[in-house]
N, CA and C of each residue as an Amber inpcrd file, in Angstrom:
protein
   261
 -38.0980000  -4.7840000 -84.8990000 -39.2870000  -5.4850000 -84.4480000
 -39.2740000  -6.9380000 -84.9130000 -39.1210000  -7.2170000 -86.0680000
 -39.1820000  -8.4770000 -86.7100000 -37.6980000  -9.3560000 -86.1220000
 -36.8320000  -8.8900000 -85.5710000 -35.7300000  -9.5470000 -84.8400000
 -36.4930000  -9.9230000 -83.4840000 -36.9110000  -9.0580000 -83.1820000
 -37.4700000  -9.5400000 -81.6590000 -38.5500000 -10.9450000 -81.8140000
 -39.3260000 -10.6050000 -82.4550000 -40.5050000 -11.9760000 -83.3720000
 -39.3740000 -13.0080000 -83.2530000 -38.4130000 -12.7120000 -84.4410000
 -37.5230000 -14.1610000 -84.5430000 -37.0160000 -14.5030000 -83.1260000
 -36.5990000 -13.8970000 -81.9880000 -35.9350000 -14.6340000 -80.8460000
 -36.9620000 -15.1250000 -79.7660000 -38.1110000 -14.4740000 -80.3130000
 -39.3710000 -15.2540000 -79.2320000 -39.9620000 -16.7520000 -80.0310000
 -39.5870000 -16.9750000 -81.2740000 -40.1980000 -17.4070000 -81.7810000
 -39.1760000 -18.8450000 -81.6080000 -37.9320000 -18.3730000 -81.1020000
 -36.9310000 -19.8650000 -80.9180000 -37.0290000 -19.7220000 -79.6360000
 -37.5300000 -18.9280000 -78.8410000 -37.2120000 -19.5070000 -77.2320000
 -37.7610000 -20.2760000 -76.6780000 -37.5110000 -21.4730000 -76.3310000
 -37.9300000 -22.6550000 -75.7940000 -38.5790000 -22.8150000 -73.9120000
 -39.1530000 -23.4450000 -74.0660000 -39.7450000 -23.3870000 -72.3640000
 -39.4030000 -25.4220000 -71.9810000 -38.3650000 -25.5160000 -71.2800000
 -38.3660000 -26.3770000 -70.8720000 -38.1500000 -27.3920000 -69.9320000
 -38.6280000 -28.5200000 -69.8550000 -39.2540000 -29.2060000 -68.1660000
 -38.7710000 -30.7820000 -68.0110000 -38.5510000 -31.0800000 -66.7030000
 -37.5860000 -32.2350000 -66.9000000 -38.3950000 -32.8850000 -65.5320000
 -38.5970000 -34.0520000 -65.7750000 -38.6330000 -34.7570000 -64.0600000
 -38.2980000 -35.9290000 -64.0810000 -37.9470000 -36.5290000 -62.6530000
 -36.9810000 -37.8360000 -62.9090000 -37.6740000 -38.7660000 -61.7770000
 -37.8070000 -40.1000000 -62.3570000 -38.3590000 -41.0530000 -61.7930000
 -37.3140000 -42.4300000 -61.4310000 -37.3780000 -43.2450000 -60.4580000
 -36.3780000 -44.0520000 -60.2600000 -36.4730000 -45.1530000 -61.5670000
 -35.8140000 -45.6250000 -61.8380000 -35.7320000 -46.6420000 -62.6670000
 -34.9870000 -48.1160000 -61.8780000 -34.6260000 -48.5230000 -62.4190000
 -33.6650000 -50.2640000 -62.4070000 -32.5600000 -49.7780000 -61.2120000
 -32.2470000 -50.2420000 -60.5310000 -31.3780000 -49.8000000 -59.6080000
 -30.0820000 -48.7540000 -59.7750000 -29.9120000 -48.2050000 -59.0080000
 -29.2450000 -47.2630000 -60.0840000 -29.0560000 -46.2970000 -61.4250000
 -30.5470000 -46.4230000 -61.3400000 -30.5750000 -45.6580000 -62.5250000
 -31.9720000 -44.7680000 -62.1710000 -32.5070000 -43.7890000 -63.5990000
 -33.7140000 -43.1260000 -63.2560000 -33.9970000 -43.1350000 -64.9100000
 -35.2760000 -42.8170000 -65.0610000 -35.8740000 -42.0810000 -66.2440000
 -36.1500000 -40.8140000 -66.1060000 -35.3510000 -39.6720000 -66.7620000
 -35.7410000 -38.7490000 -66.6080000 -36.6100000 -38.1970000 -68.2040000
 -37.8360000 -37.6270000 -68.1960000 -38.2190000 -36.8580000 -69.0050000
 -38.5030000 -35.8170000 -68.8510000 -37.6350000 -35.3180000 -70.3480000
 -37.5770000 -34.2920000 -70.7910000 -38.9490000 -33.5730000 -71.3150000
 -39.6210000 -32.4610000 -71.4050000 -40.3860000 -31.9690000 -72.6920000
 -40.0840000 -30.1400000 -73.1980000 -39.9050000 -30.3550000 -74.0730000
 -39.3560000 -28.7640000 -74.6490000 -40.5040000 -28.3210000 -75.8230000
 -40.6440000 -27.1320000 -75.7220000 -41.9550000 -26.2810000 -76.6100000
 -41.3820000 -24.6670000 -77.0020000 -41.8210000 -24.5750000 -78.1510000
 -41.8890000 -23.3140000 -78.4410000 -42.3890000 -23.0040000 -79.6740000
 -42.6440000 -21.6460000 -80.0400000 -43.4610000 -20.8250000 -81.0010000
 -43.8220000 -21.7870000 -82.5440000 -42.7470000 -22.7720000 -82.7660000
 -42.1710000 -23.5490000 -84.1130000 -42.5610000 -24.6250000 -84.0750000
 -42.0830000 -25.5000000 -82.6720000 -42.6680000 -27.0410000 -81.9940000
 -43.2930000 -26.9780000 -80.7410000 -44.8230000 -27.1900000 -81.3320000
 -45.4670000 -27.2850000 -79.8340000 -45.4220000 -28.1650000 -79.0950000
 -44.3750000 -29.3830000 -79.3910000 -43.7670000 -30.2610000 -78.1120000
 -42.9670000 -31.2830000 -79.0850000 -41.8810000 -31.4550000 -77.6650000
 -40.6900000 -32.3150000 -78.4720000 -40.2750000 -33.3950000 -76.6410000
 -40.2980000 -34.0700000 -77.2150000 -40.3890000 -35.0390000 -75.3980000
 -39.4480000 -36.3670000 -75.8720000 -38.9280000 -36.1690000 -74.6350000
 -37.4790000 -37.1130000 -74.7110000 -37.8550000 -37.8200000 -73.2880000
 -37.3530000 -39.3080000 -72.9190000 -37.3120000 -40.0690000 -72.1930000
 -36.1980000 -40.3280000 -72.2100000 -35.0070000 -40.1820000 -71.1110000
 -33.3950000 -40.7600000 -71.4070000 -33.2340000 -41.5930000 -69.9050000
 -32.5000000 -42.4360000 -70.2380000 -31.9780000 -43.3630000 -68.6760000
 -30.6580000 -42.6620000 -68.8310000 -30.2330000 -42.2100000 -66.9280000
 -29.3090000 -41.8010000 -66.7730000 -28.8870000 -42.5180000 -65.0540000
 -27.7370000 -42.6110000 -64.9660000 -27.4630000 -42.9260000 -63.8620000
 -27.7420000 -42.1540000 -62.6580000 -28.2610000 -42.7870000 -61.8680000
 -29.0610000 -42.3650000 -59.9300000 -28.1420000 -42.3540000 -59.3780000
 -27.3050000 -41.8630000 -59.2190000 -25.8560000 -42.2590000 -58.1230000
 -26.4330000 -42.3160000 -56.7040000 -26.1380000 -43.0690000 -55.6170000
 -26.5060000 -42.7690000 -54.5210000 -26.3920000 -41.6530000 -53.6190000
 -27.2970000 -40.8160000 -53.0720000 -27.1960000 -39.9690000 -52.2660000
 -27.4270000 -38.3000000 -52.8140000 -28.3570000 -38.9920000 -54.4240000
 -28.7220000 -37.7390000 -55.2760000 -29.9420000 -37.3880000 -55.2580000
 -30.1430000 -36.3660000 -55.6230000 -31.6910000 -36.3160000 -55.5130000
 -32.3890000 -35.9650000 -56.5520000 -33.3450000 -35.6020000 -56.6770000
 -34.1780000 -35.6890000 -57.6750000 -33.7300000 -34.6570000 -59.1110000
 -33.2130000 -32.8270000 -58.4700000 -33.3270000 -32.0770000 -58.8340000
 -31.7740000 -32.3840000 -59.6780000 -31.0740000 -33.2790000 -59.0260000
 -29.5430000 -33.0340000 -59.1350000 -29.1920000 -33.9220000 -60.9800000
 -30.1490000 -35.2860000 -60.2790000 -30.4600000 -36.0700000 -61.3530000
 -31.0470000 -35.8190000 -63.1430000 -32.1070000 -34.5030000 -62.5210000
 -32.7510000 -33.8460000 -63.9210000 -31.8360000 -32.9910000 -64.2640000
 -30.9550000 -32.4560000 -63.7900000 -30.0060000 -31.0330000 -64.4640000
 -28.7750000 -32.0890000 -64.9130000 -28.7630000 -32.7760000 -64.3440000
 -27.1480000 -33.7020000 -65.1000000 -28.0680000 -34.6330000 -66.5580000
 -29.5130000 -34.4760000 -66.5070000 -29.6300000 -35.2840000 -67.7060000
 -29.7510000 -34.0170000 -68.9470000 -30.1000000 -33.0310000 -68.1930000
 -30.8920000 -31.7410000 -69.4430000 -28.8590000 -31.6110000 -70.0350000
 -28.1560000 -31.4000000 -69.3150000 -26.5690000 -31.0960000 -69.5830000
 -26.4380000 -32.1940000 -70.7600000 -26.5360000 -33.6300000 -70.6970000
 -26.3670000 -34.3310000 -71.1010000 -27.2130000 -34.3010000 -72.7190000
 -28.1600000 -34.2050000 -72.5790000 -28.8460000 -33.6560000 -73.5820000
 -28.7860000 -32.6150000 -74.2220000 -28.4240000 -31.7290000 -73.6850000
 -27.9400000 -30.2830000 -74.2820000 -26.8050000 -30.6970000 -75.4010000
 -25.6570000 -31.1260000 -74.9240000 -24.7690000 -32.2180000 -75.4130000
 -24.8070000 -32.7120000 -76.6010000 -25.7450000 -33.6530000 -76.8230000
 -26.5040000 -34.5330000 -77.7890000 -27.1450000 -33.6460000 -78.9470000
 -27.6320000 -32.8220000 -78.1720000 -28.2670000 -31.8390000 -79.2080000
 -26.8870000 -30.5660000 -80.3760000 -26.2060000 -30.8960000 -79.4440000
 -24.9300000 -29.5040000 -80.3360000 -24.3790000 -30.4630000 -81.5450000
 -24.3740000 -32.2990000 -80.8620000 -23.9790000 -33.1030000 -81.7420000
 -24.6440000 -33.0720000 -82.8520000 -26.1100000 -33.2670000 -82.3940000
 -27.2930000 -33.7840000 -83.7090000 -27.3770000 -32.1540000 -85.0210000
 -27.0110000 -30.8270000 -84.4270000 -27.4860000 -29.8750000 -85.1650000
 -25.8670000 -29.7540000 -86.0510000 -24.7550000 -30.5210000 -85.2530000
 -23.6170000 -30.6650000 -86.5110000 -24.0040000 -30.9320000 -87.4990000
 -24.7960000 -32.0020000 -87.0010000 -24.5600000 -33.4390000 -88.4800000
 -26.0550000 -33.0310000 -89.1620000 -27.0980000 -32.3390000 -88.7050000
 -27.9220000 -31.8640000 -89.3600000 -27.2950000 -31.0560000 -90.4750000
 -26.1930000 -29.7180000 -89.8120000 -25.8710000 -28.4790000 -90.4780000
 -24.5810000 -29.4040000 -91.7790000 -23.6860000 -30.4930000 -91.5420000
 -23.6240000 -31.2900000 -92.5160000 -24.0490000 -31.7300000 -93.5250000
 -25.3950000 -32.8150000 -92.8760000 -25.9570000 -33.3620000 -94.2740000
 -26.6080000 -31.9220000 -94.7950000 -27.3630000 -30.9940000 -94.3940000
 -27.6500000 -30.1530000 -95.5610000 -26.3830000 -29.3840000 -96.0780000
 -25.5920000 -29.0080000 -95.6860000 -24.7080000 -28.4390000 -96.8070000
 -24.2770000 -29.2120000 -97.7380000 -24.0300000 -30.7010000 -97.4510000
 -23.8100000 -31.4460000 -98.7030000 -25.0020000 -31.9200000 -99.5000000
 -26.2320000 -31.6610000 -99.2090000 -27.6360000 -31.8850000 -99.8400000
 -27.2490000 -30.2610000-101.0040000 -27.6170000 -29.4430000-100.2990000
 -27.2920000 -27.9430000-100.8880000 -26.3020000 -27.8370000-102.2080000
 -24.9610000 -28.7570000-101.7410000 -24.0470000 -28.7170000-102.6780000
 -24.4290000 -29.5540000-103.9340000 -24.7490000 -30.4470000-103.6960000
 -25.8840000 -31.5650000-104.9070000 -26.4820000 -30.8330000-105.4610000
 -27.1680000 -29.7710000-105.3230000 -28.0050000 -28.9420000-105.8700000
 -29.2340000 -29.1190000-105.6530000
């Protein structure tokens, strides 16, 4: 029971929409929520290629971000093990 708690309690619900920006480009925002953070919201510029559309634009930025994020929880899971090791 208490396993099930923990995997509802990280599952995230999250929403993306993309607006044109500077030529060639868009703002897409991000916002992600769940049981831990009741909101975490990202604004990223990503390239509009011509002849894309809206939906194509938000899934190549969430990828991109997904990305970013495997990076940031390295260097998180880093500095604390060497915080940890300091004592």
């Amino acid at each position: 029971m208490a396993e099930h708690q923990t995997n509802e309690q990280l599952r995230w619900t999250v929403a993306a929409s993309a607006r044109p920006g500077e030529t060639g480009s868009a703002v897409v925002s991000v916002v992600g929520q769940n049981a831990m953070v009741p909101e975490m919201a990202f604004d990223m510029l990503v390239d509009w290629h011509p002849g894309a559309e809206a939906p194509d634009v938000e899934g190549r930025a969430l990828i991109i971000l997904s990305l970013l994020f495997k990076e940031l929880a390295a260097e998180c899971e880093r500095v604390a093990g060497a915080r940890f090791e300091r004592g």
